[in-house]
N, C-alpha and C positions, 0 to 999 in steps of 0.2 A: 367281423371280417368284411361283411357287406358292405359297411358303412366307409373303413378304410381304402376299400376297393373302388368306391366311387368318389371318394375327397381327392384320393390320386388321378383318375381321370380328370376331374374337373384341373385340378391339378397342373397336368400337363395341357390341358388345353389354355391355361391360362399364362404358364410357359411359350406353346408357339407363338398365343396372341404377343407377349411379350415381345418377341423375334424379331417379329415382325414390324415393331415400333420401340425398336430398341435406338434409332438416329435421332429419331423425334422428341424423347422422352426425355433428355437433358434439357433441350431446348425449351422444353414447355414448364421446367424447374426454375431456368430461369428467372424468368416472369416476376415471382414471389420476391424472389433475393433481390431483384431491383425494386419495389414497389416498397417492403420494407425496410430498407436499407434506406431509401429515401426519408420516411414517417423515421423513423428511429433517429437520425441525423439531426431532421426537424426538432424532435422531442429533445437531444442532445444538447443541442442551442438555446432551446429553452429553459433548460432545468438546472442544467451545469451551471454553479455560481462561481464568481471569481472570488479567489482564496482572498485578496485582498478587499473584499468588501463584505465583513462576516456578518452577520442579522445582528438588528441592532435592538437592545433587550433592556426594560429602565428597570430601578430596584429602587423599592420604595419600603423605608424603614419606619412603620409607624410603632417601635417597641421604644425603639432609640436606646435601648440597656447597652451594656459595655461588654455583651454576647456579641448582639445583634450587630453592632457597629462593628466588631472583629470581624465579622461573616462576610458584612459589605465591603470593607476593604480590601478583604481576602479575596473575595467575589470579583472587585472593581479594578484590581492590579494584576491578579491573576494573569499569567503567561498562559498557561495553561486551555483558555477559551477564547485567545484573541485568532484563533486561523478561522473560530467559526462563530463565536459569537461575540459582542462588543457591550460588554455588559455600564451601564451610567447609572449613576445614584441620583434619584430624581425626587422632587415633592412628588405627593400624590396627584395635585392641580396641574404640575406641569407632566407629569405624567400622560392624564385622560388628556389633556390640549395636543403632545405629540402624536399619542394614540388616535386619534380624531384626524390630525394632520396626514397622517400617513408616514411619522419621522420615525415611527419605532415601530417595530414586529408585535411584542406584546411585554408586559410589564409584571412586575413580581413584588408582592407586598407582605412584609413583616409585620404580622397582626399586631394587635395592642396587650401585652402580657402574656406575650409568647415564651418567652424564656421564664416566666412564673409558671407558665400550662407545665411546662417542659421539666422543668424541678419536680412540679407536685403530683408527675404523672399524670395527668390531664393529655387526652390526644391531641398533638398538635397537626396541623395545616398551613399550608404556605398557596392563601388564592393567587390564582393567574388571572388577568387578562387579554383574552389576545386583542389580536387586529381582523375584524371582517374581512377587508382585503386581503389577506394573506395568510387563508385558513389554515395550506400544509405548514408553513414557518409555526406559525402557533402552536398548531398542533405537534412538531418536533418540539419545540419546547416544553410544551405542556409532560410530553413523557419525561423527555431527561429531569426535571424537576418532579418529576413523579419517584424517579429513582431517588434523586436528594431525599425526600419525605421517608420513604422507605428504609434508608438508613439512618436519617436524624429518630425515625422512632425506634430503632433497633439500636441505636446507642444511649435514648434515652433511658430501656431500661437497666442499661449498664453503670448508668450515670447513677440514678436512683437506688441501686444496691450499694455503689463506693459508698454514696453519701450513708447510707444509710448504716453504714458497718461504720462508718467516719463518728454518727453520732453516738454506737456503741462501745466503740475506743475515749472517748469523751475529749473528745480535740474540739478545742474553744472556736466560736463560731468565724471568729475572720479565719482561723488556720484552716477548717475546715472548707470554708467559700473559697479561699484559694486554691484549696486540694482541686474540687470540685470546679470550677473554673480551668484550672488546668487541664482535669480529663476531658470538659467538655472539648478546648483545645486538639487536643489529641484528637479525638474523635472526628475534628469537624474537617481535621489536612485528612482524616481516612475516609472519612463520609464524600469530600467533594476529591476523588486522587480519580487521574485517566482511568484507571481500571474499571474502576465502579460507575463514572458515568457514561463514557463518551466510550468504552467499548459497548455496555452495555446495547444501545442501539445500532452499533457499527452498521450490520446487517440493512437495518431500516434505512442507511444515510448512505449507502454507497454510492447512490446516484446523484449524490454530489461529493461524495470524498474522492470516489474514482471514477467518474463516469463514461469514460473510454470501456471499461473492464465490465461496466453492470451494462451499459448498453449491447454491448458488442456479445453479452451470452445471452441479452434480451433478445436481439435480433432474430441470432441463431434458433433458439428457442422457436419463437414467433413463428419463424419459417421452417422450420420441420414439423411441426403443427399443420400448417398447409399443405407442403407435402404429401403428409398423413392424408390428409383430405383428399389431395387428387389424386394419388396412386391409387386410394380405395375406389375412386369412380373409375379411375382408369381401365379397372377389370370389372366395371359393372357392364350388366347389360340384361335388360328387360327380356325375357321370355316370353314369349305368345303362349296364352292358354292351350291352343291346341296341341304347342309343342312339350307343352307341361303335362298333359294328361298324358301323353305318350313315354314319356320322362318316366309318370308313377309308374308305368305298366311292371319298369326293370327294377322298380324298389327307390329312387332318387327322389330323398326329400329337399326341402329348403334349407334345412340345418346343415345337412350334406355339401347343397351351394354357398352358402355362406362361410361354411369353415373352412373351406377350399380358397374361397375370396380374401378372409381373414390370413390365412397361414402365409397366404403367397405378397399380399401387400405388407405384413409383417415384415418379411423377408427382403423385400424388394426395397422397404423404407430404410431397413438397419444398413442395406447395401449403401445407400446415400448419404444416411444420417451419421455412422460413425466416421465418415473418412471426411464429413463438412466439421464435425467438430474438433476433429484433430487437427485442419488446419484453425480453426477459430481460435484455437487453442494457441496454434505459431504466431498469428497474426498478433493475437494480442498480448504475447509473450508469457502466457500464466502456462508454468511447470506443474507436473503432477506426476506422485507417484504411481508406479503401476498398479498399487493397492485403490487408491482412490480414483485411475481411471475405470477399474474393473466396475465401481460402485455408482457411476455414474451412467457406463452402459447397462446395467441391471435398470437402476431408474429410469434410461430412456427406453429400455423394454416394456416394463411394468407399463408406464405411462401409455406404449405407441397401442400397446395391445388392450389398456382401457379404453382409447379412445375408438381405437375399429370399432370394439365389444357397444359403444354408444352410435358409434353411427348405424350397425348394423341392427342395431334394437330397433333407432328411429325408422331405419327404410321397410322394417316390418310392420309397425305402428302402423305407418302414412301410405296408401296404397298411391294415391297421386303421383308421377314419376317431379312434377315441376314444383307442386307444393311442397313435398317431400325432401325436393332441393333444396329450397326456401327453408325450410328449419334448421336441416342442417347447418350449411351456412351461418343462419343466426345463433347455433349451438358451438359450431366453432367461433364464430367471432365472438360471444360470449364468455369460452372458455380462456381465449387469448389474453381479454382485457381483465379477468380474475385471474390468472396467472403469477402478477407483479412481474411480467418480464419486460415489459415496456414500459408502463406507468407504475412507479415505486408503491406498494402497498399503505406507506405512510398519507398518501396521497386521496385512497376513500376515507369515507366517513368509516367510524367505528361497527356499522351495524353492518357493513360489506365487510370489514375486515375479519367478526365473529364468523359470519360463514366462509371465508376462504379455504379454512384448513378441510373442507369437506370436498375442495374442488381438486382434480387430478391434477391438473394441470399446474393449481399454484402447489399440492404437495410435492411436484417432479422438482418444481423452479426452485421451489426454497432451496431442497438438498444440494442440488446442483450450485444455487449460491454459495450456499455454505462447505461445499465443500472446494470450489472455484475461487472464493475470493476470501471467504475466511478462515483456508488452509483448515477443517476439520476433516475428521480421520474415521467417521463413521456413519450410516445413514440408518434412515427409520424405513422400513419396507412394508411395515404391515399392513398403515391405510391403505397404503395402494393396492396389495393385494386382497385386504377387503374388499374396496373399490369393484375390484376387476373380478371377484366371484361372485359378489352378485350382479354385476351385468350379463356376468355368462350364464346365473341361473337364471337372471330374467330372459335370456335369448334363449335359452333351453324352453321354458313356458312358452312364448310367444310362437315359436315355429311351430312348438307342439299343438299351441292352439289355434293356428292360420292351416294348418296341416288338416285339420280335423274343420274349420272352417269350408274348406273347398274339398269337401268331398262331399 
């Protein structure tokens, strides 16, 4: 009851202060929305490719079997990959010379007895080469060929059972190779078909398939993030020790000022935050149901109230009031650029990307993609509130033991 009785005070005093700088407080919002709006724009111009000039990708057929040569044809005339990629059937020499050159993205080669590996069950591989200069390009192809592999071995063992019921039926060997031939056919329009490849990454590419729509909830993203940051200092404010010892006399801990600070910049963000993304929402004409907007404000809950629950941990950490700024700071601008809301996830290296799903910020951003731009209908909530339980029991330990510190 005690504890209630004083979160409310603090409470309302951080109400009046509000009041009182209630003209000021848009303006200083501001600020953010043009500084990132600008870097966003920037990033915009640079990343956005024009549809008419899609990565240009060699294919180099060293099996040369009469598989392999259906693959590359299929591969080479394909409709299907001309909005984003331009696939050429190259030697392997003229290959490494354009790759060198800087005339191709990266190159794809049909090993030597790949379609034997492929019959006799043997795992097969399809090496890449990329391009140095163009590590993210590579690196997109490197995955979507990673999906091809994936399905070329999961039809292989389909392959290897016809055949193999083929040589139990005792169907003479050309009737058989043609059977077998043909499923491989089959297989390889289902192996390389839109679905299975080029949705498969959707997610990862939107920032160049739509980049109006990924930037514009990057932004937004970006700057409520900020937000977060300055409302919470908004209602900070250093206590003098002498005014602190007075404070315990009536029972007023730290945990007490803190939750009060939490609850009210909580409050004061969603006040800002849900009515900026509902226009980002008009501006950039993406519709949602009222099922998946509800899903999105829970997330941007989850998310605002992990983030206080970290900054309030650090300003217990660091007693310095200017150092203390300092990390912060670097904690947000860290959390920002692991996010993927400005800079596409495809875009670090692989050993940032293993640690993302452990960051707040990029499990808030993904859901919110995916449910913004690739129209899904459900969210995952629990990291997050992992997340946000143990920051609250580590802020429960820390008070308790800065509590016990100063006395």
């Amino acid at each position: 009851m005690t504890f209630t009785k004083h979160v409310g005070l603090f409470l309302k005093n951080h109400i009046v202060h509000l009041k009182r700088k209630c003209l000021t407080l848009p303006l200083l919002f501001m600020f953010p929305v043009l500084i990132v709006s600008l870097i966003g724009f920037m990033l915009y111009t640079f990343i956005s490719q024009d549809e008419q000039d899609p990565i240009q990708v060699g294919l180099v057929d060293l099996d040369e079997s009469e598989e392999t040569q259906l693959m590359v044809q299929f591969l080479e005339g394909s409709s299907l990959f001309n909005r984003f990629l331009h696939i050429n059937k190259l030697e392997e020499n003229a290959a490494k010379k354009e790759l060198e050159g800087n005339k191709i993205t990266t190159y794809i080669a049909f090993p030597k007895n790949f379609i034997k590996d492929l019959y006799q069950g043997t795992t097969v591989d399809i090496p890449i080469t990329g391009n140095r200069q163009q590590p993210a390009e590579s690196y997109m192809i490197y995955e979507t060929m990673e999906s091809v592999v994936r399905h070329i071995r999961s039809s292989q063992a389909n392959i290897l059972t016809m055949n193999y019921y083929a040589k139990q039926f005792e169907m003479n060997d050309d009737e058989r190779n043609d059977f077998v031939f043909q499923q491989f056919q089959e297989f390889l329009l289902y192996t390389i078909s839109r679905e299975q490849i080029i949705q498969e990454n959707e997610l990862s590419n939107q920032a160049t398939s739509s980049p109006k729509d990924f930037f514009g909830i990057g932004i937004w993203f970006v700057v409520i993030t900020i937000w977060v940051f300055m409302i919470y200092h908004f209602f900070s404010k250093e206590t003098p020790a002498y005014i602190y010892q007075r404070m315990r006399l009536y029972g007023v801990t730290i945990l007490q000022q803190i939750s009060a600070q939490i609850i009210i910049s909580l409050f004061v963000s969603l006040l800002f935050i849900i009515p900026s993304f509902y226009g980002t929402l008009y501006i950039l004409d993406i519709t949602l149901v009222n099922e998946n907007l509800l899903r999105i404000i829970l997330l941007i809950t989850l998310f605002i109230f992990s983030l206080l629950l970290l900054i309030a941990n650090l300003e217990l950490i660091i007693p310095s009031k200017n150092f203390r700024m300092l990390i912060q700071s670097a904690f947000i601008l860290l959390i920002i650029l692991l996010s993927g809301a400005i800079i596409p996830t495809i875009y670090y290296p692989p050993f940032l990307q293993d640690v993302m799903p452990y960051i707040i910020s990029y499990l808030a951003m993904d859901w919110i993609q995916q449910i913004t731009l690739n129209g899904r209908y459900h969210a995952e909530y629990t990291p997050l509130l992992i997340i946000g339980g143990a920051l609250l029991f580590l802020l429960l330990a820390l008070s308790s033991w800065k509590e016990r510190a100063r006395t």
